[in-house]
N, C-alpha and C positions, 0 to 999 in steps of 0.2 A: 504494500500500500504506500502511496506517497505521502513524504514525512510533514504534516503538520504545521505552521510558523507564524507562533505569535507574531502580535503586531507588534514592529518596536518604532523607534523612531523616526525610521526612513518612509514609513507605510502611513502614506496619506489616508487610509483607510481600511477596517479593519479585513484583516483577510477572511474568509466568507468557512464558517467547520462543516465538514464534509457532514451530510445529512446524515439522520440515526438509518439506518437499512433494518428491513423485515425481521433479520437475526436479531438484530443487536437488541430494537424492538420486546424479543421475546423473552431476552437473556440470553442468546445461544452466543457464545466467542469463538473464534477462529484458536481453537488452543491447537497445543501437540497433538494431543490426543487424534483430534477431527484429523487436522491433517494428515497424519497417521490413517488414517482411517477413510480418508477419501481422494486422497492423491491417483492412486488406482486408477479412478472414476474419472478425472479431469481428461484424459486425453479422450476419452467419448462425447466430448463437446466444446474442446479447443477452436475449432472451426465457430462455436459463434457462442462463445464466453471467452472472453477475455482473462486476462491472467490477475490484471488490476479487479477486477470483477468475482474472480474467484474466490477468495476469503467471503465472501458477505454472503457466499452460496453455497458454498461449503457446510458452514455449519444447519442451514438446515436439513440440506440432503442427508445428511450423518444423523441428526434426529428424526426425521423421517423413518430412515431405514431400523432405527433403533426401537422406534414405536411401533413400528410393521409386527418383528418380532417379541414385543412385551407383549402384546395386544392379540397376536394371532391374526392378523389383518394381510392381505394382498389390495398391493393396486392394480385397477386393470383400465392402462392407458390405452386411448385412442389413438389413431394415426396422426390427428389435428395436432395432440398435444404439442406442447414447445418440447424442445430437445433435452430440456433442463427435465423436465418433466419424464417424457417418452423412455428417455436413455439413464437416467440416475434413480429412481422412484419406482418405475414401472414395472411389475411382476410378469404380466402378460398386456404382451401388447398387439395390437391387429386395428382389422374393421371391425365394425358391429356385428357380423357372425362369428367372427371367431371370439370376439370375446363374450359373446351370448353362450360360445359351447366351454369358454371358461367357467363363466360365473358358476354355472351348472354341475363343473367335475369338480371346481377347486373345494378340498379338504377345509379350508382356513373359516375360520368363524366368523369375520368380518371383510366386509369388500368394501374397500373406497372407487369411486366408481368417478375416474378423472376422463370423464364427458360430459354427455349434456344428460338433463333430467331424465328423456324418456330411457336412455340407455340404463342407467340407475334403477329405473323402471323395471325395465328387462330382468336386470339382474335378481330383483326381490321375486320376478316372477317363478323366474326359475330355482331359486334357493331360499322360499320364506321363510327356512328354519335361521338363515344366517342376517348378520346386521348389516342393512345395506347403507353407507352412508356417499351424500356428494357435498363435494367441499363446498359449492356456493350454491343457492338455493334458484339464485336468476341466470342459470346457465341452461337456457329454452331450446326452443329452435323454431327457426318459424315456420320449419315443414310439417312439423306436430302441430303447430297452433294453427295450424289452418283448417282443421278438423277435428271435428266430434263425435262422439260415440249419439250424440242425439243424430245428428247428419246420416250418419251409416244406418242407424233404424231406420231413417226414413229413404233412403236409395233403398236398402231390401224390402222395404213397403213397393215400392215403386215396380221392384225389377227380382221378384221374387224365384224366377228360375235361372238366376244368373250366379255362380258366385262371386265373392268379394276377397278381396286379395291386398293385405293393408303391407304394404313398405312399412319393414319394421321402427321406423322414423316416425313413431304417431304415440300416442298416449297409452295407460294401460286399460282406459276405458273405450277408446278405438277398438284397441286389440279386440278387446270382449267382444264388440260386435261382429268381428270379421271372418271368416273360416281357414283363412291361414296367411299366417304372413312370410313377407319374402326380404332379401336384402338386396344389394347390386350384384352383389356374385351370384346370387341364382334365382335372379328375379324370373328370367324366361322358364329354367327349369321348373319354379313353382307354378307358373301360368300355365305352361304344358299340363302339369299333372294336376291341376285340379279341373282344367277343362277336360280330359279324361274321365278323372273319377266321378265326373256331375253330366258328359255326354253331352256335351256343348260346345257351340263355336266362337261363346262369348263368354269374358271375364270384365270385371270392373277391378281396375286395379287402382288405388288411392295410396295416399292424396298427391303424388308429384307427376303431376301431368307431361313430363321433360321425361322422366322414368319412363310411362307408362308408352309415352311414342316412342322411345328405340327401343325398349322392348317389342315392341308392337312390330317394326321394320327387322328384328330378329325372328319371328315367327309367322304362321297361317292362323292363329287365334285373332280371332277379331277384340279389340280391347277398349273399353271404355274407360275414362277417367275424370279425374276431379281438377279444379284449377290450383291446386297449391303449387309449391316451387321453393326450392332454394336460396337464399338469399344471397348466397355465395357463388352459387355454380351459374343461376342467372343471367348471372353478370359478363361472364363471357361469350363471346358473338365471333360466326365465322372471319369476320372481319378482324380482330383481333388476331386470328390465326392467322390472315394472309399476311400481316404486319409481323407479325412474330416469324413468320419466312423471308421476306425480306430484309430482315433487320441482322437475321442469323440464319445465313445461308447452309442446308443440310439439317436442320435441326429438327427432330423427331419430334413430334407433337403426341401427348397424352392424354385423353379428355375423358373424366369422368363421365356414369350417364347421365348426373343430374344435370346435367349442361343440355343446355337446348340442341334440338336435331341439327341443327346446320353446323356445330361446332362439331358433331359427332363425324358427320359428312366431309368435311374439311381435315379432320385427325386420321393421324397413324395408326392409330390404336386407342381401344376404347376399354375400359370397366372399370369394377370397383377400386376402392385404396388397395386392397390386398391383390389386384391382378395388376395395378400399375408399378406397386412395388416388389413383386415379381417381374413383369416385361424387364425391368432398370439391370434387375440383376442378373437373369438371365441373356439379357444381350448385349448388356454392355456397349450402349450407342455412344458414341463419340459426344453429343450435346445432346441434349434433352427439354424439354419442358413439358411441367405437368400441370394443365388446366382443371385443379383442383385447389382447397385450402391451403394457406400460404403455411404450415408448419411440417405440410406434408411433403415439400419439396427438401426439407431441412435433413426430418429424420430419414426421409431415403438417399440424399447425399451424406449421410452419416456412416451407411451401408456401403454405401460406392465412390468411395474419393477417387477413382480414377474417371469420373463421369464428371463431364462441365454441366453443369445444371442453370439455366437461363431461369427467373423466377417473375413471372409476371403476379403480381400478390392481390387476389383475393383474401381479406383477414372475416372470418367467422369471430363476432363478437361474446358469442355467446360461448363458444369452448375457450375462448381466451378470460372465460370468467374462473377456469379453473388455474392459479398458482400453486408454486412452491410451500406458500404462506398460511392458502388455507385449506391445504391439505396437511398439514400440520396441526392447524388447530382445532381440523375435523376431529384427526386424531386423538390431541390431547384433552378435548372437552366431551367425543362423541356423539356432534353434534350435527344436524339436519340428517335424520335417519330416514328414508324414505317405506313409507306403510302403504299397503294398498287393500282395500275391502278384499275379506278372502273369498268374494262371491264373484269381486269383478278377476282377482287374482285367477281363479280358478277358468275363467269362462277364457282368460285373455291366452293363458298356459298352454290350452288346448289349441289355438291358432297358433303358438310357437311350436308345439308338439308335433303338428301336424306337418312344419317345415321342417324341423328337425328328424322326421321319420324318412322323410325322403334320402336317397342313396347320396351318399355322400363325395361329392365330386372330389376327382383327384388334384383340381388346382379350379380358383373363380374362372368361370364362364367369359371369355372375353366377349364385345358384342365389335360385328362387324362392323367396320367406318367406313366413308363412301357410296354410302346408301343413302338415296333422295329423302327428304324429310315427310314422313305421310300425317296427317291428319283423321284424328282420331275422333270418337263420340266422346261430349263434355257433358257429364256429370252435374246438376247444380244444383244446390237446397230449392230455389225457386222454383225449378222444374219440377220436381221432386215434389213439391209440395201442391202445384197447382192444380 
């Protein structure tokens, strides 16, 4: 750390003391001991912590991991997370299906659960005996808030021989309503096999309507959907990608599918977090960019330092609700434990259940890119109700 200097005579004005940091805040000191005990760990996030920076991070990663083990707690970071996060904290880390088939097998008596609410969600569904806590209470999403479990009763009032197919991105009161839910890695798989099991050429797949059309351009199921979206993935437009070609010649384009169909159309390669950070390390392209959450590009260059990584930065406000700081003081107070009625738990279980019995693929589903954008049926309370 740099040393300190009273003001003395020379100093027209007083020199300005370095602000208290989260540690210090808590009590935590940069002693021997931490360092000792987390130097290991620094070179898993040298690329974006600094060395000046390290002491005031230090000490809580080191209580973190020290509370994991008093407590019998795992974290189970998200791909969004920051690196700080993802790579020093993080027990099991992925997308929302693989850490959905965490929460489920892990032994540990407590899960902190460093994403957004409904993931948290998730996790109580599947483990009610265990304590599910999230570090901040307003880390939402807006693709969950865009639908209601009142909504879905009334689309199945509506569309009563269709099933419903909820992207695990929704509340645990959606869940309840819906017959099975899916993630981006096997969104199409779950659409195939419940149009199957119900002998139909129609599903309604909710609430991300970006989802539900390239899956749609992946299959012969005819698919209906709702108008929610991403707040993040939105945001990108094939036009962004032609500029990002231009700008860096050769460079491999990876686009989520919550990103609207023209950016799919326009990309190299297309799926969820966990098939983008597979494609990186499996092929090892020269440059790269990954048209998804800005923390995602971080921890897969964390994976792959011989890959030049271009980051064009969409920030999710909402996973960035989760810190260092207060996943800490989840731990040491216990607190925002997430409960869910065991009526809605149970009804919501049975739509994971349902995803979760299906064969279990041997790597995420990629979806083809360069496929014309199609136009799907839209879903809408008003419809629905008139």
């Amino acid at each position: 750390m740099a040393r300190l200097i009273d003001r003395g005579p020379g100093c027209p004005t007083p020199t300005p003391l370095r602000a208290e940091s989260a540690a210090d805040a808590r009590g935590l000191a940069y002693t021997a001991e931490v360092k000792a005990a987390t130097d290991q760990l620094y070179p898993l996030v040298k690329d974006f912590i600094t060395p000046m920076e390290w002491p005031a991070i230090a000490p809580l990663v080191h209580a973190i991991n020290t509370l994991k083990a008093e407590k019998d707690a795992v974290i189970l970071a998200h791909n969004y997370m920051t690196p700080d996060i993802f790579r020093l904290v993080g027990d099991f880390r992925g997308d929302s299906l693989q850490l959905a088939r965490e929460a489920a097998e892990t032994e540990a008596s407590v899960i902190v659960q460093a994403g957004v609410h409904f993931m948290a969600e998730t996790s109580k569904i599947l483990a009610p005996e265990k304590t599910v806590l999230i570090p901040s209470m307003e880390a939402g999403c807006s693709l969950a808030a865009s639908i209601t479990g009142e909504d879905v009763r009334l689309i199945k009032q509506r569309y009563p021989d269709y099933p419903v197919v909820t992207y695990v991105n929704t509340t645990a009161d959606v869940k309840a309503e819906c017959h099975i839910t899916c993630t981006s890695s096997n969104a199409a798989q779950v659409v195939e096999a419940i149009a199957a099991e119900w002998n139909t050429d129609t599903v309604i797949l909710v609430p991300d309507q970006y989802l539900a059309r390239n899956v749609a351009a992946q299959t012969g199921i005819r698919i209906m959907t709702w108008p929610g979206a991403c707040e993040v993935h939105e945001l990108f437009s094939a036009e962004d990608v032609e500029q990002l070609r231009e700008a860096h010649p050769g460079v491999v384009v990876l686009a989520h599918p919550e990103c609207p169909p023209d950016v799919l159309e326009a990309a190299d390669f297309a799926g969820s977090t966990a098939a983008l950070a597979n494609y990186v390390g499996d092929h090892k392209p020269a440059r790269v960019v990954l048209l998804t959450e800005c923390s995602m590009s971080d921890n897969v260059a964390a994976e792959n330092p011989e890959v030049d990584f271009i980051r064009p930065c969409n920030l999710c406000p909402h996973m960035k609700r989760i810190t260092l700081e207060n996943i800490y003081d989840c731990l040491v107070e216990m607190k925002h434990e997430v409960l869910i009625e065991e009526e809605v738990r149970l009804r919501a279980k049975a739509a994971i259940d349902a995803m979760l019995a299906l064969p279990k693929m041997k790597a995420p589903l990629a979806f083809e890119t360069g496929l014309p954008p199609r136009t799907i049926p839209m879903v809408e309370v008003s419809t629905v109700t008139a």
